[in-house]
VEXZA-463813 format. One line per field, with one value per residue (C-alpha): residue number from 1; x, y, z. Coordinates in steps of 0.2 Angstrom, whole numbers, plus 5000, padded with zeros to 4 digits. Example, Ala and Ser with C-alpha at 12.3 -4.5 7.8 and 13.67 -1.06 7.14 Angstrom:
num = [1_2]
east = [5062_5068]
north = [4978_4995]
up = [5039_5036]
This chain:
num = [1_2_3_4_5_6_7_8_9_10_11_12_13_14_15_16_17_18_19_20_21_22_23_24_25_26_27_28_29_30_31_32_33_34_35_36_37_38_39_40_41_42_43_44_45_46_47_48_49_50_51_52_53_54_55_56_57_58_59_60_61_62_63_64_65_66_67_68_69_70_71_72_73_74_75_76_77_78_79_80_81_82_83_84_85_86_87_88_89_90_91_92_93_94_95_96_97_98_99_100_101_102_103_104_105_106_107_108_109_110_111_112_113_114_115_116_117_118_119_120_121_122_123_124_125_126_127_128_129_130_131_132_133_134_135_136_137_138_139_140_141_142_143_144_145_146_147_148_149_150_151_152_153_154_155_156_157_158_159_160_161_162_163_164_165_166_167_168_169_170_171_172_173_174_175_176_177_178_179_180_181_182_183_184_185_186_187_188_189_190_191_192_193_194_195_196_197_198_199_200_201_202_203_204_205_206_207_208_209_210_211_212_213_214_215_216_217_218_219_220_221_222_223_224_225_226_227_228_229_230_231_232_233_234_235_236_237_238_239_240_241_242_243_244_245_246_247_248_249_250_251_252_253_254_255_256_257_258_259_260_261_262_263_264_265_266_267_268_269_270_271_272_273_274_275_276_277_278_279_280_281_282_283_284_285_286_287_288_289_290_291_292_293_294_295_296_297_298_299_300]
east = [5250_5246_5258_5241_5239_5259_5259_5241_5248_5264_5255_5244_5261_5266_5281_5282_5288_5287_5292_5297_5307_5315_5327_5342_5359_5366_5377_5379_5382_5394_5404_5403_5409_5422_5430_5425_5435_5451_5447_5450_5434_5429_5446_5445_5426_5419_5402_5393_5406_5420_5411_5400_5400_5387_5381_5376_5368_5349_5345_5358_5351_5340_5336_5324_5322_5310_5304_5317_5303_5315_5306_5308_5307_5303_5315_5313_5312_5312_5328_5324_5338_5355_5359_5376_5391_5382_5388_5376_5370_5363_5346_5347_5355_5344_5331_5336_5324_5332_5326_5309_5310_5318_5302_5288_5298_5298_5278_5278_5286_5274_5258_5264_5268_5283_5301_5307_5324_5325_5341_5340_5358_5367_5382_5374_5364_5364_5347_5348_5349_5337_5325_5330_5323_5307_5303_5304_5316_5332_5348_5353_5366_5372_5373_5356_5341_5328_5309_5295_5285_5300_5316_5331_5329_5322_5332_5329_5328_5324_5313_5321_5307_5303_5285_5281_5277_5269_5288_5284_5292_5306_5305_5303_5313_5331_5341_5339_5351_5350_5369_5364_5371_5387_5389_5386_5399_5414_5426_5423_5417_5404_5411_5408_5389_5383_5402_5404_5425_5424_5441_5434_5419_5415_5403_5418_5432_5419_5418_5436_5450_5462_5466_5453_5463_5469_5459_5443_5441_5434_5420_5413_5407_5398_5395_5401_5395_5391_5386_5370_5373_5370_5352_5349_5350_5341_5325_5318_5319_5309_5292_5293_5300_5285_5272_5282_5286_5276_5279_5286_5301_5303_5301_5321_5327_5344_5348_5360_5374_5382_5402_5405_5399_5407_5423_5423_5415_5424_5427_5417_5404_5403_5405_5388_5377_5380_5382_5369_5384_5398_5415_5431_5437_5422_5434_5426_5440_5436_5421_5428_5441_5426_5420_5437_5436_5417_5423_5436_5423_5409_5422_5417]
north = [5355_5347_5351_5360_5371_5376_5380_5393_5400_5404_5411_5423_5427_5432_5419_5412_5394_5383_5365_5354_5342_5332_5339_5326_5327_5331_5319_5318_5337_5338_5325_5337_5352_5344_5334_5352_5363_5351_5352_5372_5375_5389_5398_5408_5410_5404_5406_5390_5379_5385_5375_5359_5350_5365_5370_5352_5348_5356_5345_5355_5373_5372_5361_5348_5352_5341_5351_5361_5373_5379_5396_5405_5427_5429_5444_5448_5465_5469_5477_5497_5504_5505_5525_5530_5531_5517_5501_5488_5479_5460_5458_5451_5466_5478_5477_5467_5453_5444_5456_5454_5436_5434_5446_5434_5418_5425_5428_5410_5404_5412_5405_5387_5389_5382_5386_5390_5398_5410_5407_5421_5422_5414_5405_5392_5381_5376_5382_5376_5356_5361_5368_5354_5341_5349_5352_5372_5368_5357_5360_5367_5364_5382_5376_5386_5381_5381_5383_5378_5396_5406_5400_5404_5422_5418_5419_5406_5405_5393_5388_5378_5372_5359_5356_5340_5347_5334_5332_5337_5328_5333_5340_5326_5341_5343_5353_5339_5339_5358_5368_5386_5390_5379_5388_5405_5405_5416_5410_5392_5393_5380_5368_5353_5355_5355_5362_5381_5383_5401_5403_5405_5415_5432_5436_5428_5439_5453_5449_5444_5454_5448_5459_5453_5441_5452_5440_5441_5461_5462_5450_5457_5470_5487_5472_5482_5467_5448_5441_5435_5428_5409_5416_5426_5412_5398_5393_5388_5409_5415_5412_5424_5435_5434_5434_5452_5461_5477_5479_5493_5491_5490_5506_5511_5494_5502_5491_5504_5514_5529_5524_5543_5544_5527_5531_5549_5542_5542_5522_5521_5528_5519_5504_5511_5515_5495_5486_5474_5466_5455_5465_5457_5468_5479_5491_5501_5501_5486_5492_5506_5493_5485_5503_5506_5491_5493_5512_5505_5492_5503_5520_5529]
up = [5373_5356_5340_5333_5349_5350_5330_5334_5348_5337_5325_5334_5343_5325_5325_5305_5308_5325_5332_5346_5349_5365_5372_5370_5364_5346_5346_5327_5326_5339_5330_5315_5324_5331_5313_5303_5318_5316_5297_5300_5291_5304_5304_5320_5322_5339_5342_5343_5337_5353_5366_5357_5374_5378_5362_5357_5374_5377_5389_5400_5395_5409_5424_5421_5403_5392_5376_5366_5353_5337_5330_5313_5308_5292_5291_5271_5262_5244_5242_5233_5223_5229_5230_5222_5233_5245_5253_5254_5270_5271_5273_5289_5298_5290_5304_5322_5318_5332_5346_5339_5339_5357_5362_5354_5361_5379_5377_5372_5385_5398_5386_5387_5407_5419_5416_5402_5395_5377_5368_5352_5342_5358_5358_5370_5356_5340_5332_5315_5323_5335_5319_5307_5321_5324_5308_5306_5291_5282_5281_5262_5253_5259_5278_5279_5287_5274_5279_5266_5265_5268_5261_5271_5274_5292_5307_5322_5340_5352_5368_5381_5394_5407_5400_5387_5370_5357_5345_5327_5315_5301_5285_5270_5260_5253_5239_5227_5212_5213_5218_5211_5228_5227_5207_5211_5226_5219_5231_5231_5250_5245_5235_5248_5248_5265_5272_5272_5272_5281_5275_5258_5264_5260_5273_5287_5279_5284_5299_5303_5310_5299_5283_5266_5255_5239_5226_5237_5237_5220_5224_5239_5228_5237_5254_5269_5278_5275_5260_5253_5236_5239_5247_5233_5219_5231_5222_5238_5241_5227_5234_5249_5235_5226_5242_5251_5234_5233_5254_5260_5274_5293_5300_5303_5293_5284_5268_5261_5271_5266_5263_5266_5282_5287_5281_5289_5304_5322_5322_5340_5336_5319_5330_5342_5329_5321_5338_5329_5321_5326_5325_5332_5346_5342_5332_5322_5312_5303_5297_5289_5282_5273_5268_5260_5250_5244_5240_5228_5220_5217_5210_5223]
């Protein structure tokens, strides 16, 4: 299968962005898991940085493994107007883009024929190397992955198979002189472009079952969840915000949550209803922790 034939096939799939690459070690990515890990620049996240030897090593996804295709979702929606005494979700979780993506990859899979394994949100590879080598996007300033026609607000996924795919080559696109990202960053989790310090990160500290840092509270804002600040401010972001303005939202996408309901809510239930997002323990507790906190920044 040509490059041409793979990128049609993607696109009548309805999938926004599509490469290949071989499937070989990321050898200079594992090294920078592991110096960033003994740096503690993940704190205590896991997820694809726990096990590198795995994570860094498609050709060991699947048996006989020769193609690795990198996917993109645009998962963008103009955000409406925040209702009063509501906490705000990132855009990301407002629909689950991934088990839309994990669908269309699956199809893919049975187009281009033999075996094949879907990896959407798993711990088991690294998308964003996987993307930057086949060309679906670069690596920002923000950590990111950044396509051409639809900036960062993608998420990605990937297709392990033991067919031969013609490689596509990498993006001839970086940030530039531009840190709008880096600037707009209230906590300083940026300053090393390129590095994300998740002990600086508000979109961690919402995720983490440690208690927020005091200075850090008034800076999340109304966020009950995540962050999308250094998204917001990329310039590579404004031309999807130009090209989906005026379109109306997922059917069920939720960009806006009641702190109310969430703070009067039985915490496993709240934990049910959200089971789209990464909660330590899955206590539902520590979403209503964040519900407190955007309660007290909003006055509500």
């Amino acid at each position: 299968m040509t490059a041409d034939q793979l990128e049609q096939l993607a696109a009548e799939l309805g999938i926004d962005a599509v490469g290949a690459a071989p499937a070989e070690p990321y050898a200079e990515t594992e090294r920078h898991i592991r110096e960033r890990r003994a740096r503690g620049l993940f704190a205590d996240m896991r997820f694809t940085m726990a096990r590198p030897e795995e994570s860094c090593h498609p050709e060991l996804l699947l048996p006989g493994a020769r193609t690795v295709v990198s996917a993109a979702l645009c998962y963008y929606a103009p955000e409406p107007d925040r209702p009063p005494g509501h906490g705000r979700l990132p855009r990301y979780t407002w629909w689950d883009a991934y088990a839309e993506l994990r669908e269309k990859l699956d199809a893919l899979g049975r187009e281009i024929g033999g075996a094949y394994r879907v990896l959407v949100d798993a711990n088991q590879h690294v998308d964003r190397e996987g993307a930057a080598r086949s060309g679906v996007g670069f690596y920002g300033k923000n950590t990111l992955l950044i396509t051409q026609r639809h900036g960062s607000w993608v998420v990605l996924g990937t297709l392990v198979t033991d067919v031969e795919l013609d490689p596509t080559p990498p993006l001839d696109a970086d940030c530039g002189a531009c840190r709008l990202c880096i600037d707009a960053c209230p906590t300083g989790a940026l300053d090393e472009p390129g590095t994300l310090d998740a002990t600086k990160c508000l979109s961690y500290w919402t995720q983490a079952a440690a208690p927020m840092p005091e200075a850090y509270r008034a800076e999340l804002g109304p966020q009950v969840y995540g962050c999308d600040i250094c998204q917001d401010v990329c310039p590579w972001n404004r031309g999807v915000e130009k090209r989906r303005a005026g379109a109306s939202l997922p059917a069920g996408a939720e960009p806006h949550v009641s702190l109310a309901d969430w703070l009067a809510a039985d915490p496993g239930e709240l934990r049910r209803r959200y089971a789209r997002l990464y909660v330590p323990r899955n206590d539902g507790r520590l979403l209503q922790r964040n519900a407190a906190i955007a309660a007290e920044n909003v006055g509500a």
